[in-house]
N, C-alpha and C positions, 0 to 999 in steps of 0.2 A: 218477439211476438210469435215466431216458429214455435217455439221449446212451449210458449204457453199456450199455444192451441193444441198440440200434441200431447202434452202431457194432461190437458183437461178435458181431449173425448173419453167416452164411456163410463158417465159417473153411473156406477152400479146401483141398482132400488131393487130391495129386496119385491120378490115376487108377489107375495102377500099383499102388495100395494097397489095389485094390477086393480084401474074401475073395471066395470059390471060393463061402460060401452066400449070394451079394448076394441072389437073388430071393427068399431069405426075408428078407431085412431089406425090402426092395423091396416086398414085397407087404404087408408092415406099412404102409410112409412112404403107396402106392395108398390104404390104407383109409384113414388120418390125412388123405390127400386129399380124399377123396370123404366123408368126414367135414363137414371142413369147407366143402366144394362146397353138400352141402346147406343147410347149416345157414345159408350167404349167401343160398341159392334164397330164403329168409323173414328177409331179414335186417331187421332192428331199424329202426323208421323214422328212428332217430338217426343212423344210418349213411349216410356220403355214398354215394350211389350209383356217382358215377365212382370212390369211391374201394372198395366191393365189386366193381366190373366190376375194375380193378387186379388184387384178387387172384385172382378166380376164372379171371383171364386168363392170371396168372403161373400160377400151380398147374395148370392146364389145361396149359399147355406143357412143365411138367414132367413131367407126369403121361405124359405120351406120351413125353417122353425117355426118363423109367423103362421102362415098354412097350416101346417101340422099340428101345432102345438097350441094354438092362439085360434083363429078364424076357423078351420074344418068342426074343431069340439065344439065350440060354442056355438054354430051354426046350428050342429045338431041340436046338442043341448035345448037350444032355444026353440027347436020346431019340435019338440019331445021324441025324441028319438026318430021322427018322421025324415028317413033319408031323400026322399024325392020333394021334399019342401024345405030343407036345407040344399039343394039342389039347385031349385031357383032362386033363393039367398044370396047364394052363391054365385049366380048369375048376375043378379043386382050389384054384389061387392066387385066384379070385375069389371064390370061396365065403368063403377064408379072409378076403378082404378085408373081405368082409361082418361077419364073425364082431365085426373089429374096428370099423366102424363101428357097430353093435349094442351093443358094450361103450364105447363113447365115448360113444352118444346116453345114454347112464344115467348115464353118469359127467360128463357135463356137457349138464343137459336143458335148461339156461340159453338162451336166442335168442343170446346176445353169445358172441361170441370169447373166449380168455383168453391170456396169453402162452404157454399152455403150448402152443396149438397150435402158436404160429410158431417155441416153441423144438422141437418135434417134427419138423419140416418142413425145418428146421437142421439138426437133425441126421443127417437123410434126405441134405441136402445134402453133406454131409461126407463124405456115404461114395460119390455119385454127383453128382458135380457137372457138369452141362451147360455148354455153352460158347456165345458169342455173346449173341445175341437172348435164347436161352431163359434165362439165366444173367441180364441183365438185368432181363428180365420177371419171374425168379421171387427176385430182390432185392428189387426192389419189392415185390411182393405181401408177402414177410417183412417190411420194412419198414410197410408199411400193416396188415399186420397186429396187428402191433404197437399202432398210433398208435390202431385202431379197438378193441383189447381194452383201452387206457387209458381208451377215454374214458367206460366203465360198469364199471373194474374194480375 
């Protein structure tokens, strides 16, 4: 069961396939981020620590692809180049992110990890997949994620 959940995060979709509403999928996968960001801030003394810096380093790199590359352009984009009205957009999408880290601290008040985070963050990936370094770094992190939710799950 290990080998085939590891070996089946990050099925790759080409870009081309992203919908027209990505920064609401986006601003979901942000909270599922910042989610679990925190929840490493105190993670489990069971937890190797190189191997929490791993994720929170992948997930962090992500996190800004999505920003960057996903949610900041199309925010503009969408308020016509009006930066102080992609501004408050922007403000809505963070709130909302919030909303969902709020609903996940209840819904798993547990200190440990569970797969479901990393199959969430999967499927984040699926719809926005970064290339290079950050695609590297946030394999890993799905990967360790993983290995760190077996080992109290």
């Amino acid at each position: 069961m290990k080998k085939l959940i590891m070996t089946g995060l990050l099925l790759i979709v080409s870009h081309s396939t992203m919908a027209v509403g990505m920064v609401n999928d986006m601003q979901l996968c942000q909270g599922v981020i910042e989610f679990v960001d925190k929840k490493l801030k105190a993670a489990p003394a069971y937890y190797d620590k190189a191997d929490v810096k791993t994720v929170r380093k992948g997930l962090e790199a992500y996190d800004q692809y999505i920003q960057g590359e996903i949610v900041a352009p199309k925010l503009l984009k969408f308020n016509g180049g009006d930066i102080e009205k992609a501004r408050v957009m922007q403000k809505q999408v963070d709130a909302y992110k919030m909303t969902v880290v709020n609903q996940l601290n209840t819904r798993y008040p547990q200190p440990n990890l569970f797969t479901d985070h990393a199959i969430s963050i999967n499927d984040c990936a699926k719809k926005a997949v970064p290339s290079g370094k950050e695609l590297d770094k946030l394999k890993d992190a799905l990967n360790t994620m993983v290995k760190l939710a077996q080992l109290h799950g």
